[in-house]
C-alpha positions in Angstrom: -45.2 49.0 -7.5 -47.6 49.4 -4.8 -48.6 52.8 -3.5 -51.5 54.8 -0.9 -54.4 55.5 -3.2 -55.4 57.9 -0.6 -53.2 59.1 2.1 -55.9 57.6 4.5 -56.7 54.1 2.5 -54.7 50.9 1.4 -51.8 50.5 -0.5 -52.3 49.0 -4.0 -50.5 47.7 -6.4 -50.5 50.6 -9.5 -51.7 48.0 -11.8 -54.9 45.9 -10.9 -55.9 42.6 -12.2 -59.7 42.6 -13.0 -61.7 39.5 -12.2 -64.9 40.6 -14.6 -63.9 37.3 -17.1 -62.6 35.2 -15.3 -65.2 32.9 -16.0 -64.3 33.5 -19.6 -60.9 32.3 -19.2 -61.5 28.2 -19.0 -58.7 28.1 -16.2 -58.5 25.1 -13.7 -58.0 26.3 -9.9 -54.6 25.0 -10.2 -54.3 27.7 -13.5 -55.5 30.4 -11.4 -53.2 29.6 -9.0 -50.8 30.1 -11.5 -51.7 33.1 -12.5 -52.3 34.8 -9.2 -48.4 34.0 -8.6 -47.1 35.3 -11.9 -49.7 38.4 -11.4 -47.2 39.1 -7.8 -44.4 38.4 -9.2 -45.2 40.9 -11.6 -45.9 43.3 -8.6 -49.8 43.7 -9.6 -51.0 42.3 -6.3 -54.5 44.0 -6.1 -57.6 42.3 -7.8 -60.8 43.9 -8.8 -64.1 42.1 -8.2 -67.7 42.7 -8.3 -70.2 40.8 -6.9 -72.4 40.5 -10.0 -69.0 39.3 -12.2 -69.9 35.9 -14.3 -73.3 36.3 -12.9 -72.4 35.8 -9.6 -69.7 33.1 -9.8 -66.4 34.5 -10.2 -65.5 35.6 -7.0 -66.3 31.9 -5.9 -64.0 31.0 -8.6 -61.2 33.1 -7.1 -61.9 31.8 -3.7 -61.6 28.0 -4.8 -58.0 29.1 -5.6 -57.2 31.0 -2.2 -58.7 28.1 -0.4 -56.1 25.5 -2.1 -53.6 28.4 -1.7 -54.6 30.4 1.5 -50.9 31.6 1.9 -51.6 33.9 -1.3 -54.2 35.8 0.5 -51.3 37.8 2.5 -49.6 38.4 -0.5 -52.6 40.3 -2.2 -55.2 43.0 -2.0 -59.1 42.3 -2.7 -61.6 44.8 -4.0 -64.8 44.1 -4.8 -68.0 46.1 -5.5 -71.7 45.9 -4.8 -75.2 47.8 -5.3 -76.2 46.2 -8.6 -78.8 43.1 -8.9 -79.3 41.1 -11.5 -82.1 39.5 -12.6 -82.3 36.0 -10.8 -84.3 33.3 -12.4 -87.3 32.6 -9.3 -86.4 35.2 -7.1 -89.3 37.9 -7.4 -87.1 40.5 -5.9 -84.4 40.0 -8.3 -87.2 40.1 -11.1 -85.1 43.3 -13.5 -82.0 44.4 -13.1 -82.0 47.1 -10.5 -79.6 48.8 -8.0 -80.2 48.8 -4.1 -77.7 50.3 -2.0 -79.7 49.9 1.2 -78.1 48.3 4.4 -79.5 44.9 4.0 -78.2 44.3 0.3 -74.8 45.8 1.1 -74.3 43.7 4.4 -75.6 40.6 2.5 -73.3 41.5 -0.6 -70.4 41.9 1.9 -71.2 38.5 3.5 -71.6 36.5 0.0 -68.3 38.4 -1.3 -66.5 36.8 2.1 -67.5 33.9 2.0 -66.8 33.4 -2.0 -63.7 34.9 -2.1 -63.0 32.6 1.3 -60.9 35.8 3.1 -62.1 36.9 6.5 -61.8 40.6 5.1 -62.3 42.9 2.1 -59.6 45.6 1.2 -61.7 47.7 -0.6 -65.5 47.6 -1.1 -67.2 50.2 -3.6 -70.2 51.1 -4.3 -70.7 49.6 -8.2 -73.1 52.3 -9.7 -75.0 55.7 -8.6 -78.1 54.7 -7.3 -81.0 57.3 -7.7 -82.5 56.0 -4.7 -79.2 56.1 -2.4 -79.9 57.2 0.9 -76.3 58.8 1.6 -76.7 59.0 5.6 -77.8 55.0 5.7 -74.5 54.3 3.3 -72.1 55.9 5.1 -73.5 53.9 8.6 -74.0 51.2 6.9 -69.5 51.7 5.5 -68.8 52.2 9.4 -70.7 49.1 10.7 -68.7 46.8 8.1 -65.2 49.0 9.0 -66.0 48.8 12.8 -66.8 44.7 12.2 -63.5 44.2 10.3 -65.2 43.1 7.5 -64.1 45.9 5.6 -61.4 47.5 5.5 -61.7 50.6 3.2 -64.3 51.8 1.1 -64.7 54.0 -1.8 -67.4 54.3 -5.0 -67.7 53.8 -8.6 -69.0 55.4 -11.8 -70.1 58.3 -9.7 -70.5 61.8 -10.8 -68.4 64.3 -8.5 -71.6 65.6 -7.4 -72.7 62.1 -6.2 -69.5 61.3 -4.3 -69.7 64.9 -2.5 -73.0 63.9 -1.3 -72.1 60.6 -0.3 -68.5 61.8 1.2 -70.4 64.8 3.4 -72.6 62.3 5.4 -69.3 60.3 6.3 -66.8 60.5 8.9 -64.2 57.8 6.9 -63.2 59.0 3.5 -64.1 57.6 0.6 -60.6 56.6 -0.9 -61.3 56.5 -4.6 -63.7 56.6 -7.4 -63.3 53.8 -10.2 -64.2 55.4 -13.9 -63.9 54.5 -17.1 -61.1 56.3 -19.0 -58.5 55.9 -22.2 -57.4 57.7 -24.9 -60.6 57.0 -26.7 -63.2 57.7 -23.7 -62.1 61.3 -22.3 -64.3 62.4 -20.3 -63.6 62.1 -16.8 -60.8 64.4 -17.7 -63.2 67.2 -18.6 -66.5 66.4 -16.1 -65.1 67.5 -13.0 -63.9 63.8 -11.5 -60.4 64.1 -12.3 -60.3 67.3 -10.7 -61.9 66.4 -7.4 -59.8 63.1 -7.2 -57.0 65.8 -7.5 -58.1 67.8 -4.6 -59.3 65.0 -2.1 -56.3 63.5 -3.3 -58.2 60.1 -4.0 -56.7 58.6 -7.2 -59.3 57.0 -9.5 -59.0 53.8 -10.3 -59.5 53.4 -13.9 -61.7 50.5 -15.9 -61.6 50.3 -19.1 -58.0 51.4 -20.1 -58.2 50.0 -23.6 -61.6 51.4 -24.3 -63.0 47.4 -24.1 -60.3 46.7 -26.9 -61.5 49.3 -29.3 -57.8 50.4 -29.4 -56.4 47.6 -30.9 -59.6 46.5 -33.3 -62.3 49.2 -33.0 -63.7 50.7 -36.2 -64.4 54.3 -36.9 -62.7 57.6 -37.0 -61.1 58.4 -33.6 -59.5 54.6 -33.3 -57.8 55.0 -36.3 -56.7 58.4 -36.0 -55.1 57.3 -32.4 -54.0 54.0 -33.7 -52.2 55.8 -36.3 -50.4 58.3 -33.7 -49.6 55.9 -31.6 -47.9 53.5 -34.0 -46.0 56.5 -35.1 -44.8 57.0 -31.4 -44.2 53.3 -30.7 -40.6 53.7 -32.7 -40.0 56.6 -30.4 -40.6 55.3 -26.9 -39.8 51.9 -28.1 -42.7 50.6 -26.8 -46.1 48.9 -28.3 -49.0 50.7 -28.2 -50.9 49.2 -25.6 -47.7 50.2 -23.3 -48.3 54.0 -24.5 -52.1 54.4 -23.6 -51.0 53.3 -20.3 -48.1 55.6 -20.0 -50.8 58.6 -21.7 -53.0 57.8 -18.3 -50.3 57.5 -16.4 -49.1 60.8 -16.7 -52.4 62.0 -15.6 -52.1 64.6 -12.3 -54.4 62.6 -10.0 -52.4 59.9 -10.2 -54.7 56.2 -11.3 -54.8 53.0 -10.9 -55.7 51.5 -14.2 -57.3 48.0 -13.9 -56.5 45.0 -16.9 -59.0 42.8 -17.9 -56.6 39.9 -19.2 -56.0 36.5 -18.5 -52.9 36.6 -20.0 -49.6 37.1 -17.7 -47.4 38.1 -20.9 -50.2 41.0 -21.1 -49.7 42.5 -17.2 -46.3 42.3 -17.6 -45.8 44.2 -20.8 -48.3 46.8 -18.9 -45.9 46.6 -15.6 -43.0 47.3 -18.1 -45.2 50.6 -19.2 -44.9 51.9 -15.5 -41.4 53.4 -16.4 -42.5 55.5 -19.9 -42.1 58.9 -19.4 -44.5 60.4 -22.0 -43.7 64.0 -23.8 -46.1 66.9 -23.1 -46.7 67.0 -27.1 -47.0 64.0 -27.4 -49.4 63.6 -25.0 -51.7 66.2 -26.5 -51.3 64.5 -29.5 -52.7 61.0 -28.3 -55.8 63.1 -27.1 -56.0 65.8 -30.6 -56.4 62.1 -32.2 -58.7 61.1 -29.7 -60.9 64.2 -30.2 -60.7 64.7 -33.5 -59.3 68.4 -33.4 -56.7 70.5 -31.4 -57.7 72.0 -28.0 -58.1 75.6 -28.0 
């Protein structure tokens, strides 16, 4: 299940387990353990991070298991993000929640990250947000420095506009390897802004947060949930397959190729989504999902 997300960057697994609740999920480090393991066994072997995640403690968290478990490290891929402060109680310069993307924060958010996560090396690092204040040419040294240090190994945004990642990619020499959005059948539109597109043509695939629209899919009120709700239980009997397994399969037939990312704790949940990896959606009924979606036929 693992494959380039860029023909110059790492190898991930398809499917990514994302860290953001961890600190929700009231698991022991031996749990975690656990769950790393059935998470490879699974063959999702790439975790998502951010620095900020469970204000600031769950890639600490993770690194209490890979510290018991340091084998597993080998076994895995680490991405984790930076650029976004939050407010710190008596810490003036963490007074609102800002972002800085200047070399100091991004080499001390590199170093924190390391030595939380306990691993010698980050797999991926993105940028978390655009910041309006991003100074493109101090990035892109700043990238090199970590790449050159073998602190980094890859690096890549997220959330950015394609205009934002041209500026940032022109004033580098590495290329930035993907772009993580937010996209499901109920948020649309990176597939109509331009960023599907360029990850097309850089042939960068997106990695996509988000795939269950926060789990508006399953429980969200209002119109468009239950008009896709409704179109995909009807398709369920079809592909023989639940409907969480279909809003994969309807990104997953997606040109540019993405890497959706899960938010669960729950193995049964990653691998009823590895399972989805093997749906082959119809055309029509892919424009169906997103009619629902939109509320009206495309042109």
């Amino acid at each position: 299940m693992k494959k380039p997300i860029h023909p110059d960057g790492p190898e991930l697994s398809t499917l990514s387990a994302g860290m953001w609740r961890l600190h929700e999920w009231d698991l022991s480090t031996d749990d975690l353990i656990r769950f790393i393991e059935e998470c490879v066994e699974a063959g999702v072997t790439t975790f998502d991070h951010a620095d900020i995640y469970g204000n600031y403690g769950n890639e600490a968290l993770f690194g209490n298991a890979l510290r018991e478990r340091p084998d597993l490290r080998d076994k895995i891929e680490i991405v984790t993000k930076c650029g976004i402060c939050l407010p710190v109680p008596g810490k003036p310069e963490y007074a609102i929640q800002h972002y800085n993307t200047g070399e100091e924060h991004i080499r001390m958010s590199v170093e924190n990250s390391l030595r939380n996560l306990n691993t010698e090396r980050i797999d991926l690092l993105l940028i978390h947000r655009p910041d309006p204040l991003m100074d493109a040419s101090e990035v892109a040294n700043t990238f090199l420095k970590l790449i050159n240090e073998q602190k980094v190994r890859y690096v890549g945004v997220s959330n950015f506009t394609p205009s934002q990642f041209n500026l940032l990619q022109s004033a580098m020499d590495e290329c930035l390897v993907t772009n993580q959005v937010e996209c499901s059948v109920l948020h649309t539109i990176a597939l109509f802004d331009g960023t599907f597109d360029q990850a097309q043509r850089y042939n960068a695939s997106p990695m996509i947060w988000s795939p269950f629209a926060g789990g508006r899919l399953f429980t969200g009120s209002g119109d468009a949930p239950h008009r896709v709700r409704q179109v995909l239980f009807k398709l369920s009997e079809k592909y023989s397959a639940s409907i969480d397994q279909l809003a994969l399969a309807w990104l997953m037939a997606l040109p540019c190729s993405p890497f959706p990312v899960l938010g669960t704790g729950k193995i049964e949940r990653i691998r009823s989504a590895a399972d989805a990896l093997s749906l082959n959606m119809e055309k029509q009924d892919w424009f169906r999902i997103l009619e629902a979606s939109r509320g009206h036929p495309v042109a």
